[in-house]
C-alpha positions, 0 to 999 in steps of 0.5 A: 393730707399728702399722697405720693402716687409712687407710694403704695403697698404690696398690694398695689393699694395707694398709702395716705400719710397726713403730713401737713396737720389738720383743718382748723378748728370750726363750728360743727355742723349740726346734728342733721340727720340725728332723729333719722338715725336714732330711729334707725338704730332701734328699728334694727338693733334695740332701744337706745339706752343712752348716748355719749353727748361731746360737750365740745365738738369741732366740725362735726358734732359726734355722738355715740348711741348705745344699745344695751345687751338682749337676750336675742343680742348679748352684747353691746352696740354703740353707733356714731351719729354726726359724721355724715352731716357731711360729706367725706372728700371722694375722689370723683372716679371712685364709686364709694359713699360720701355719707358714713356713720360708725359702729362698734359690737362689744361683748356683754361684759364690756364695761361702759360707764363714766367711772370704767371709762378712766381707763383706756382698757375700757374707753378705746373704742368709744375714743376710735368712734369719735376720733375716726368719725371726725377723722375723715372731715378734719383730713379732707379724706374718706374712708371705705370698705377695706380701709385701714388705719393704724393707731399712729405712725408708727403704730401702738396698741389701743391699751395696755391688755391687748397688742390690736393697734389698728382698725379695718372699716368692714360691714358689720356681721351682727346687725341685720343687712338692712340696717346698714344702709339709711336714706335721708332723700335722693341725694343721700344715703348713709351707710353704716361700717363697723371697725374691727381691731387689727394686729400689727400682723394683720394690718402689714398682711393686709398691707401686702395682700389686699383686704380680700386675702385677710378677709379669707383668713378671718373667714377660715377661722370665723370672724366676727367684728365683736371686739374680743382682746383675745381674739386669735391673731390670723397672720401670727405665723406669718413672717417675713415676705408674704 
């Protein structure tokens, strides 16, 4: 990873370009805090109807716990376990968690099956949970609230039917508020973020504007982080300078 301290955004907030490769590969660490999750999950969201096992992992063993749509929640909730077995790379002045896990919330007609996942139409979000989860341990980087990450540089659409090629990190509105947070012991404590797909017009607004501007748009026309392909785009009619 480089960071020039004389690149940032309009917003003032520093850009990370990952310019010098990735660690190397190693053995993952180990499915430490797996039980503690799974119980997690489905003390706060459902039975755990399956989990997407990696049969090859590198660094951090990574895998994905779904919970199958309900009458009281229509939709599908996948949730990573493993990326917090260890700790992300957080600048000692910054007061932000060095333990995550990841999530996404699709709709009840999202296909999720090993047939459907041949297809990246159906697949992207289970690829982003585990690229992102193990992301920010093969970069020697963190993630927090806010942070965006595009789909490449430059960036390009997830799949063929939608134009979202990036992803923000918020706190997800569709879990219970004490789902979000899990401690394994006085020295740590996972929390668990949601990613939400960006527009390229969103992700440069955010990039001009800051997280809370774009949060206001969302929020003026009712976000929610379910992933919906055909989702208004909030920053549509803005061109130019912001």
């Amino acid at each position: 990873m480089s960071k020039d301290d004389n690149l940032v955004s309009m917003s003032g907030a520093p850009i990370f370009r990952y310019t010098d490769g990735a660690r190397e590969w190693e053995s993952p660490h180990g499915e430490e805090c797996i039980e503690q999750i799974s119980n997690h999950i489905e003390q706060y969201i459902g039975k755990i109807n399956s989990v997407f096992h990696e049969l090859v992992s590198d660094t951090v063993h990574i895998d994905v716990h779904h919970v199958m749509p309900t009458q009281d929640r229509p939709y599908h909730t996948l949730v990573t376990s493993g990326m917090s077995d260890l700790p992300m790379n957080v600048p000692e002045d910054v007061n932000s968690t060095r333990y995550m896990e990841l999530m996404v919330t699709l709709p009840g007609a999202w296909e999720l099956s090993e047939q459907s996942f041949k297809d990246e139409v159906w697949y992207w979000p289970v690829r982003q949970l585990k690229y992102l989860a193990r992301f920010a341990h093969k970069y020697n980087t963190w993630f927090a609230w806010g942070h965006t990450i595009p789909n490449g540089d430059p960036a390009e659409p997830y799949a063929d039917n939608t134009m979202m090629s990036g992803i923000i990190i918020l706190p997800s509105l569709n879990v219970p508020e004490e789902f979000r947070s899990l401690k394994i012991n006085d020295t740590k404590t996972i929390e668990f973020y949601s990613l939400v797909p960006l527009y390229p017009e969103e992700m440069n607004f955010k990039l001009n504007k800051g997280s809370d501007a774009l949060l206001d748009k969302f929020d003026k026309y009712g976000f929610s982080d379910i992933i919906d392909i055909n989702r208004k785009n909030v920053c549509k009619k803005i061109l130019g300078l912001f």
